[in-house]
C-alpha positions in Angstrom: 131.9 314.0 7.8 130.2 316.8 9.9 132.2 319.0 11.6 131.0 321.1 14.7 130.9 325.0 14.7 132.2 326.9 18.2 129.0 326.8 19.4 128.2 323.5 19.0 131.6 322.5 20.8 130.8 324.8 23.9 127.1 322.9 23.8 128.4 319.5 24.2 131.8 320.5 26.6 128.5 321.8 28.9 126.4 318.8 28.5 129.4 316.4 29.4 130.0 318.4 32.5 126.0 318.6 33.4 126.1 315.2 32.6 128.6 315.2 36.0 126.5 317.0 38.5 128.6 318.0 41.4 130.6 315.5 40.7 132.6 317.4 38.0 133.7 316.0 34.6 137.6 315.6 34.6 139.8 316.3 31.4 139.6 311.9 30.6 135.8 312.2 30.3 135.3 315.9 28.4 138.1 314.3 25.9 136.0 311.8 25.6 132.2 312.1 26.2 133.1 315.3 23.9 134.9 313.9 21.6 138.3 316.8 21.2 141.1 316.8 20.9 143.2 318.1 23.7 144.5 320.9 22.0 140.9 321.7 21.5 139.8 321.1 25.0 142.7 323.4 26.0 142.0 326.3 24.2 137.6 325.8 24.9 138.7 325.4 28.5 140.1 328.4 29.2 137.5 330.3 27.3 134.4 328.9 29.4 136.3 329.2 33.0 137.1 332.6 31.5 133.7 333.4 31.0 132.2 332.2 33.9 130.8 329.3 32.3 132.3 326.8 34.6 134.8 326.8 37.6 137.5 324.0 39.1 136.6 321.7 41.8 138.9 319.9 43.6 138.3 316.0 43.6 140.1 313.4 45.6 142.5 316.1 46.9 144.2 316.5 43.9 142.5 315.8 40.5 140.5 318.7 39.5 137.3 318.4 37.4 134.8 321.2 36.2 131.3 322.0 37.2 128.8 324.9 35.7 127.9 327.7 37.4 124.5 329.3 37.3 125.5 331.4 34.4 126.6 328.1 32.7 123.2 326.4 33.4 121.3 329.7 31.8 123.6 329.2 29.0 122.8 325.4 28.3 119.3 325.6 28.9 118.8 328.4 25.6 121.0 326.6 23.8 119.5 323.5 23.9 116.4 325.7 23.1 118.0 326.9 19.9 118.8 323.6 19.1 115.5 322.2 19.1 114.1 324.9 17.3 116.7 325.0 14.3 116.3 320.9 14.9 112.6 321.5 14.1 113.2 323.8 11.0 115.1 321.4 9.4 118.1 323.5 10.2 120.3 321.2 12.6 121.0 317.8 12.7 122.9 316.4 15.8 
């Protein structure tokens, strides 16, 4: 079994919520698209809203779900860079 570094976990937490556009991914679908656990999703959470990563919408008055910010998208996009250069070094296998 493989597990994921830190980095890794961010990568696919962002993916899942690009994944959701405008939309927002809620706390049901990063648990799950993600696969964590919700002790993990708490503490990653907090670190990417923290950082700027993401921020809280609002959905159906009272449901929040998270969205990327610009900062988030920069972030994504040269990670999924790295990845596909590691990928092609033989380096990383997803």
């Amino acid at each position: 079994m493989a597990y994921r570094n830190t980095l890794q976990i961010i990568g696919d937490i962002l993916e899942v919520v690009h994944e959701h556009g405008m939309e927002g991914a809620n706390a049901s679908r990063l648990l799950t698209k993600a696969n964590l656990s919700y002790k993990t999703y708490q503490g990653f959470i907090g670190r990417l809203l923290h950082s700027g990563l993401i921020k809280v919408v609002q959905i159906y008055s009272e449901n929040k779900a998270y969205v990327l910010t610009e900062k988030g998208m920069s972030y994504l996009s040269k990670y999924e860079e790295f990845e596909s250069v590691l990928s092609t070094l033989g380096l990383f296998t997803s």
